[in-house]
Structure formats: C-alpha cells, structure tokens
N, C-alpha and C positions, 0 to 999 in steps of 0.2 A: 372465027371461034364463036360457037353457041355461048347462050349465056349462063346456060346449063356447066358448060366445060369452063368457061372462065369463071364461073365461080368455085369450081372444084381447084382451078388455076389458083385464086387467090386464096382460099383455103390452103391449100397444099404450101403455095407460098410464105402464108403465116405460122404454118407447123415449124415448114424449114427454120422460120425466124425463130419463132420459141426456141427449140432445141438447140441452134447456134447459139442464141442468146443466153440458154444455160451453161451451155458448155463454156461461151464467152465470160459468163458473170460468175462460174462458179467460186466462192470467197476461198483464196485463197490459205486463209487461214482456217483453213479445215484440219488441214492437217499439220498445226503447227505444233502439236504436241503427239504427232506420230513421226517414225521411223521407217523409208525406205529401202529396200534389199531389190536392186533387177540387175537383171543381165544373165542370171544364173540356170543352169539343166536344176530340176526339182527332179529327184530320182524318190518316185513312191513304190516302196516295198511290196505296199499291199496290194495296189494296181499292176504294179510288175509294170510300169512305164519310169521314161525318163523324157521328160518335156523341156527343151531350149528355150531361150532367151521367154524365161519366168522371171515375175516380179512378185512381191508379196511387202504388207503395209502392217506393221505394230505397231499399236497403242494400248497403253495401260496391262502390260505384262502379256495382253496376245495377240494372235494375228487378227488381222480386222478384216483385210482384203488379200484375195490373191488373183493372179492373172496372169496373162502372157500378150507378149507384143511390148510396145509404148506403155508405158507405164503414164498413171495420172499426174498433171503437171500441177504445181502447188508448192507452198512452202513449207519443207517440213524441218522436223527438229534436227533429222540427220539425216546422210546420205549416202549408202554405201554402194557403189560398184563394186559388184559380183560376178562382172563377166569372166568366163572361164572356170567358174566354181559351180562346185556341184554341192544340191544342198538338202539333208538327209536329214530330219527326225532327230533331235535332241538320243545318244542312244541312253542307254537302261545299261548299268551293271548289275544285275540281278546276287551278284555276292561279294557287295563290296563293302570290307571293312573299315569305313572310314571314319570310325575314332580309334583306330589299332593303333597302337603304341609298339614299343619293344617287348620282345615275350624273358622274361627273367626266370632263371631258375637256382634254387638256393637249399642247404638245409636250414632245416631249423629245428626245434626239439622236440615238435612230429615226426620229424620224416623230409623226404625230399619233396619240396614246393614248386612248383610252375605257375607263375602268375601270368597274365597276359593283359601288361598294364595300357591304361590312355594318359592323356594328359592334351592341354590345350593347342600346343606347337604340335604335336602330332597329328589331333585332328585338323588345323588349320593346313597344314602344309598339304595331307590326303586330301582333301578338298578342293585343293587351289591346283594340283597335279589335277587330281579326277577329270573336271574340270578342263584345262588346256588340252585334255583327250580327246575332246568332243561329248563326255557323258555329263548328263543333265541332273538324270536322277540316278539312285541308288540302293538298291536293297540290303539295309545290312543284318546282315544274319548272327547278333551273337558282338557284345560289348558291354563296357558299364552301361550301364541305365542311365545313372545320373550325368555320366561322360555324353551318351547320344542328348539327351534333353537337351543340355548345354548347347548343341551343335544347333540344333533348329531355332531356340532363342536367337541364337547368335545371326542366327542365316536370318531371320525372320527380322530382327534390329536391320539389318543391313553391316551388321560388324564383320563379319566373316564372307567368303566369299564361295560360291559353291555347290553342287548337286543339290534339286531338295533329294530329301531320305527317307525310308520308313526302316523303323528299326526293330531288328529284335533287342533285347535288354540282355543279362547275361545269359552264362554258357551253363544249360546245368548241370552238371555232369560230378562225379566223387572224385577224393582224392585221388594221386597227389596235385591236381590241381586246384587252385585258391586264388585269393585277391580281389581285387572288385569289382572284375568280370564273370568270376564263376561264384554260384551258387547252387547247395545242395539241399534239398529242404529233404527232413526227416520223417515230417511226418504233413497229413492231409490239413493240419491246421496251417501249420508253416508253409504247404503251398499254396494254400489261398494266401496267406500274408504276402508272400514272394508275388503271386501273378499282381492281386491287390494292386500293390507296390509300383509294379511295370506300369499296368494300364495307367495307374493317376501319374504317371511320368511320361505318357505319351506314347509309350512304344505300340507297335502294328502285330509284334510275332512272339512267341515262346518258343524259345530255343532248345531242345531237348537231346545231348549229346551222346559217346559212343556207350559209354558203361553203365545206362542207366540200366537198371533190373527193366522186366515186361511189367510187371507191379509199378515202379518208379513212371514209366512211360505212360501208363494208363492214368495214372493219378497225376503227372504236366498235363494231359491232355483235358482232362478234366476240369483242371485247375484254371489254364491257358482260356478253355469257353466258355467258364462260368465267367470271367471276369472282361471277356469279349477279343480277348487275345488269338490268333492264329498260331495254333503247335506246328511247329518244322523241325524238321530233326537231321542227323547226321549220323548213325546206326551203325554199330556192329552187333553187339550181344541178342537184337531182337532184329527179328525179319522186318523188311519193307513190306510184307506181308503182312504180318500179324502186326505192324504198327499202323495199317490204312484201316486196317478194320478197328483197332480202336480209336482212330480219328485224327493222326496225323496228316495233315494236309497237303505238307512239300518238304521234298526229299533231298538231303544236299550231297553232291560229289558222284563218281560214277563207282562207288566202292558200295554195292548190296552187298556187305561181305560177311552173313551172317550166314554162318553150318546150316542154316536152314534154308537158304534158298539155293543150296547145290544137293544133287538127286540123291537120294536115300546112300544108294550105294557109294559115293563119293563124300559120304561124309565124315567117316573113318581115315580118309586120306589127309583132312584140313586140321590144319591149329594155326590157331589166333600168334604165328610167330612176327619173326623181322620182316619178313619175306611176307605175309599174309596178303600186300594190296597184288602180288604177283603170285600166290598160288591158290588164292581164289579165282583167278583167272584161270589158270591154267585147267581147273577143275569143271568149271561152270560151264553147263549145258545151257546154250543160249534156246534150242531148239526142244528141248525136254517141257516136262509137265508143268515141273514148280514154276519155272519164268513164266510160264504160259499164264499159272494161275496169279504169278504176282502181279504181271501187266493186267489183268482181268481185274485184280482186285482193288489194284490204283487209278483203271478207268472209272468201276462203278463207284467208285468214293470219291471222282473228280479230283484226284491227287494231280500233282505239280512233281515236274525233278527236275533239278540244277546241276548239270553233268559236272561243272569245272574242269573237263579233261585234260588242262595244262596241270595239275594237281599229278594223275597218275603219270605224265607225260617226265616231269620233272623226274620223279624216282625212277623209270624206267630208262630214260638218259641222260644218267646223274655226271656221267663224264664227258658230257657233251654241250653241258652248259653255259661255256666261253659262247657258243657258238647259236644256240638253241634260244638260251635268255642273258645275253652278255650281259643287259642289266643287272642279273642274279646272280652269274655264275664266272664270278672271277673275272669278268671283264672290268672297265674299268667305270668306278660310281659313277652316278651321272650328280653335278653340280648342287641339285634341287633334290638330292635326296638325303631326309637326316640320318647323322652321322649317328644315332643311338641306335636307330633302326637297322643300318646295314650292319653295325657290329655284333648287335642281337639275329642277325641274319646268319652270318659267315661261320659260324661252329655248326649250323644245319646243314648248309651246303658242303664243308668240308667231310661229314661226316657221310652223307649221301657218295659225293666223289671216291668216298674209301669204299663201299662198297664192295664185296669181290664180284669179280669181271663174271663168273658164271651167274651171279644174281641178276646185275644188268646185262646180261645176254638173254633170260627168261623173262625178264622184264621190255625186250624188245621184242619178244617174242608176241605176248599177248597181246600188244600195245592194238593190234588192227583187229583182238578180240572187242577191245572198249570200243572201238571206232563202231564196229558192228553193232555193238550193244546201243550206243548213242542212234542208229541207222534204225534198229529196230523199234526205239522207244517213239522215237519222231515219225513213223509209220503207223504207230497206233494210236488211240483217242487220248493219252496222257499229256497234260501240258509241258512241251521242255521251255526251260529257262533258259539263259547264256550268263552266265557269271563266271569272275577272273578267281575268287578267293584272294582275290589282292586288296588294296586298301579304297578299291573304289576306282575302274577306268586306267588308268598310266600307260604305261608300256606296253604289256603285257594284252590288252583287252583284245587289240588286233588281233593277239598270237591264236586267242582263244576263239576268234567269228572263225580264222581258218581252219580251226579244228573241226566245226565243224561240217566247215565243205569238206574236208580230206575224210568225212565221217560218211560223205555221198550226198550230204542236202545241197540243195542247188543256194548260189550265191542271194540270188531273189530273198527266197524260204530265209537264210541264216538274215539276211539286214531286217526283215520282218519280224523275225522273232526278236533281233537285238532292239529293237522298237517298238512297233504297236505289239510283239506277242508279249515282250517283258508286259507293258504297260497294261495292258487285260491282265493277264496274270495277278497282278500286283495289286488289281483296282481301280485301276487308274486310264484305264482307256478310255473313259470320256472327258477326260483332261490334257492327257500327252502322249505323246509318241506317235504323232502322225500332224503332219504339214497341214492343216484344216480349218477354215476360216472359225473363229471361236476359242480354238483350242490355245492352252498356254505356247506362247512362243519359246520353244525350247527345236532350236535348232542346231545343225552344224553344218559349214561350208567346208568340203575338202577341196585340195589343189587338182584330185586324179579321182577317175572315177572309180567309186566301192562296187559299183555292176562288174565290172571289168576285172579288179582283182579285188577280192574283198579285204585285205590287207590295206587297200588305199584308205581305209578308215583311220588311219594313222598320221595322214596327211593332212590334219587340221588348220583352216586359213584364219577361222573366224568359227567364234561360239558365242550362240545368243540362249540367256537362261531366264525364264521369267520376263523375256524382252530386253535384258540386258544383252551388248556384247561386249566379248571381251579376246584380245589378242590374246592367243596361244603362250606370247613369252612374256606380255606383263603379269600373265597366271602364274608363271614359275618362277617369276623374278619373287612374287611371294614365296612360294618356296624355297628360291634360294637365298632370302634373306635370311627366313627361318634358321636355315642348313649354318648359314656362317653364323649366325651369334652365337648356337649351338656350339661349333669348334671354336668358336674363342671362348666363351665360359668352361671347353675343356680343356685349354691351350691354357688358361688364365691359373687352372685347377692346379695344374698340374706343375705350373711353375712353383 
C-alpha cells in the first residue's frame, strides 16, 4: 500500500469511526419527550402514494421526523406499534356542528319558534364522537357564538376533549326562527353590533341563511368584512349568483335552489313548496346558460361550496333509512348518542318517512342529477368542500367521502379534499391536513385501507390530535357517560 493510499486508508477509517461513533453515542435522551408511530402504510392524498412500513416522531403537538425502514433507536416517551395500520391526515369535517344541541320548537305569543339550542354536554359529547371518527378539525358553519367560544377555551385549557374548530357564530336568518343561535339584525347599525359581537368572540365566518332579502345579504356581507369575518351562506330567495357577486365566499349544501338559477322559461314551473329540494332538480338545466354563468361567477370570486349531499340523500330516501343511516333512521341508538338529541331528531324523521311514495320516487329520481352537479362543480376551478351537516365527523362522515365517489371523483381526489383540500380551504394548509414534517400532528390510523374503499375511513384504530392520541372507545366512553347521566336526570324527572 502507497503511502498516498494508506493515508486515504486511515482517513477513510476515522470517518467510519466518527459516524459509528455518532450513531454509537447518539444521547439517548433525545427523544425522551417525543412519541413514536412505525410499522404503518402513510397513504398521502396529495401524492396519490401509499408507502409501507413508515415511521414518523412527535413532539410538542407536531411531527418532527418522518421516515421509513428502522426507525431511530432511543428512548422515548411512548411507543406505538402501528403495523398493519394505515395512517391518513387528521380529516376536516368542513360542516360540522359541533356545539349543536336539540333543535326545539314551540309557540309563544309571536307566533311559532324554532330555536336551535347548545348547551355544554352537547358540545362536549359532539366532540369526543367527532373525534373517535378520525376528524381533527372542524368547520362549524352556524351556532351560538358564545356556545362556540366556550368550546375552544375549553379545548385550549385541555378541559374538553376534541377537533380544533373555526366557527361561524349564529344563524341569521327571520322568523319563525329565534334563540341564541339565530339572529336577525334590522338595520346596518345592528349589523355592525352583531358582526362586532362575533369577531371579539372569536368566530372565523358570518353565517347568512335561507330567507334573508338580496338587501339583507348585501348588507351580512358587508357587515361579516368590515369587521374581518368570512360571509358563507346557505341560500334560497337569492342566487349563488347574485350572492358571489356581492361577496359571499362559501356556499353550503347542494340546494342552488333559487327561481333564478333555473332557465327563464322554467321558471314559471318552480315554487318554493314541500317538495322544492326535488323540483328544483327536476327543473335545473345543468348544461344551460345560467349554471354556466354561475360556475363562472363563483370561479372569478374564488368562491368555495360544501355539497353535504347526504342532506338531499336523506329526503330523497326518507324510507330507506333503517338501512341507508341506521344511526338516524329508526335503527337502533347507538349507546354514546344523547338522549335529547335523538328525541329532537325522531319527529323529523318520522315525518320525512310519511312522505307520499310519489315525492320519494321523484326524489330518487334526481338524486344522480345532484351527483352530476357535484361531478360538475369538482371539474371546474371552484373550491368543493366535504362536510356531513352533522355535529362534527360521527357516523355519518364516511357515508358522505362515498358520496362523493358515487359522484365520479376518484377515491385519491375525495381523501384529499377531505384533508389537505378542506385545510387550504379553511386556511389552514400550512398547519394541517397533511402528514409533513412541521405540521400539527393531526393524524389518524385505520384498520383497512381508505385507497381501497373509501368507506374504510370508518375503521378508526388510533387518533393523534395536536400530538395527542387517543383510542377510539375511550372517546365515546365520554360520550357515553354524557348519554347516561342525561337518562337518569330524565329517569330521576320523571319519577
């Protein structure tokens, strides 16, 4: 050996040493205040990949490291094996009610009232449900004001347990409904008071409901960004048309069901009846002018829409419910659901089931109009959301990612939008919704994989929020503490 080459020899030698010797001496106590997760497929949306035996390291609420192979050896605070689990993106419920209470209806010496109350076991129970879903966060569209505050103090103490949230405040919308979710302001002073109000409560949205006048609408809208609030609305009396142009920015439900966005001549045909979320369907030129120009009009105003197509899904197969949403529909309660809630439930449903058989035959008819319509909006430059209209994730959230594959988007496209699209959407994409070294640890592990059927999103092993995790059934077991103390104070009542 030259002396040229032994010296490269013994150089080369003392690197080996170094690096062995780092690797040998790295302190163990590195990671003694992080948390482990390997063994698990990382199915990324946005990449449209699914990578095996991944590992990934949280500390202090995110992810710190990720990888695959051998994971780093060291001592940490915890240790989860995750072989076998597939592990997706905290999701997003994009319309989830989760200070929703029971909705009450009553007279009183107005007139007939519809409140749509909260209260704390409500929100607490919707949370802790949401929650064992797999959903992280949550967009709620439409609640008390003071009810949501409460909720993020709470979550923010570490008292409650739960999605974060951004919220709308109340519903605004006129009689007959009232209470301390709905308000109606009269005049332009009282909307500034009202938005005022929301903003220093924290809320993200201004909720702007179906009966407001185009006058009312303009002047929420106005109200909502002078005071830094985002107007969203839920529309009948005024187009999604004529509400992008004056500044609404996300649209709730797959109901445009406004005489003005079906073609001149069909307009004569529509009234605001029983039947309206099905004969506006039956009306609507998906391929005519007006849609043309209201997708046009909602691209160039970079509008948002939140289909909830399990919304028209339910009216359309109202006797189909056992079977469709047994949680809802006369099947049998599940344990962890409050007892106020279902009872304020079951006069809607019964009353849907009565429906006559040729309404829900016309109502099954259009149903693959919506799907179309959801096809078409997802095809153009508008943002779609995915939200349940439920009280945040549950049951249900799965029903609704299949909706919309059965709508044509591919399985990929639907778990992306239910994660990193909610989170852009929402603001939030450079925080969550995506597996990312930095980003908040908001994950969730299923048993089966969601590529495969997107349904498997239901199959919850493990959900990590903020870096916490937490078992699926010590999340309901809050809720079904909730549920019994509830039936014994009305077991107690009643005696």
């Amino acid at each position: 050996m030259t002396v040229r080459n032994n010296l490269f020899y013994l150089i080369g030698l003392a690197s080996a040493a170094a690096v062995s010797g780092c690797i040998a001496e790295r302190p163990k106590a590195e990671y003694v205040d992080a948390s482990l997760y390997s063994g698990f497929t990382l199915v990324d949306p946005e990449a449209r990949t699914s990578t095996p035996e991944s590992w990934l390291i949280v500390r202090g609420g995110n992810i710190a490291e990720i990888g695959t192979g051998a994971p780093p050896a060291g001592e940490f605070a915890a240790v989860h094996d995750m072989t076998g689990r597939y592990a997706l993106p905290g999701m997003i419920d994009a319309h989830g009610h989760i200070t929703g209470g029971p909705q009450r209806v009553s007279m009183t010496d107005d007139g007939l009232l519809i409140e749509l109350t909260t209260g704390d076991e409500y929100t607490r129970s919707n949370a802790a449900i949401a929650l064992s879903s797999g959903v992280t966060t949550v967009r709620n569209p439409g609640g008390g004001p003071v009810a949501a505050s409460r909720y993020d103090a709470m979550l923010e103490s570490g008292e409650w347990t739960g999605p974060q949230a951004l919220h709308a405040g109340a519903v605004h919308q006129p009689p007959p409904f009232g209470g301390e979710s709905i308000s109606h302001p009269q005049t332009p002073e009282e909307w500034d008071r009202d938005a005022a109000s929301e903003a220093a409560l924290g809320m993200t949205y201004y909720k702007l409901y179906t009966d407001l006048t185009e006058a009312e609408v303009a002047e929420g809208v106005r109200a909502a960004k002078a005071h830094g609030l985002i107007p969203i609305a839920h529309l009948n009396a005024v187009s999604w048309t004529r509400a992008a142009e004056l500044g609404v920015q996300q649209f709730e439900h797959a109901l445009p069901t406004s005489p003005d966005l079906l073609e001149p001549e069909a307009r004569a045909e529509y009234a605001m009846g029983p039947d309206f979320m099905t004969r506006w369907w039956e009306l609507a030129d998906l391929d005519g002018p007006v849609m043309a120009q209201m997708i046009e009009t909602l691209e160039a105003n970079g509008a948002a829409v939140d289909l909830t197509l399990q919304v028209n899904e339910i009216i359309y197969f109202a006797d189909q419910l056992e079977t469709t949403f047994p949680e809802m529909g006369g099947g049998e309660v599940p344990d962890y659901f409050h007892p106020d809630v279902a009872a304020s439930l079951e006069p809607n449903y019964a009353a849907m089931a009565a429906m006559p058989a040729e309404q829900l035959a016309r109502g099954k008819a259009v149903w693959p109009k919506v799907l179309a319509f959801a096809k078409l909006l997802h095809e153009s430059d508008i943002g779609l959301m995915i939200g349940t209209d439920g009280t945040g994730g549950g049951a249900t959230y799965a029903h609704e990612l299949k909706n919309h594959v059965l709508a044509g988007i591919p399985e990929w496209e639907v778990l992306r939008m239910a994660t990193s699209g909610n989170a852009d959407l929402m603001g939030l994409g450079e925080q969550t919704g995506r597996i990312a070294e930095g980003y908040e640890a908001d994950l969730v592990f299923l048993a089966a994989d969601p590529v495969a059927e997107v349904e498997h999103v239901r199959d919850v092993a493990l959900v990590v929020a903020d870096g916490q995790a937490h078992e699926p059934e010590a999340l309901l077991d809050i809720a079904r503490g909730i549920a019994a103390t509830a039936r014994a104070r009305s077991a107690a009542a009643a005696d």
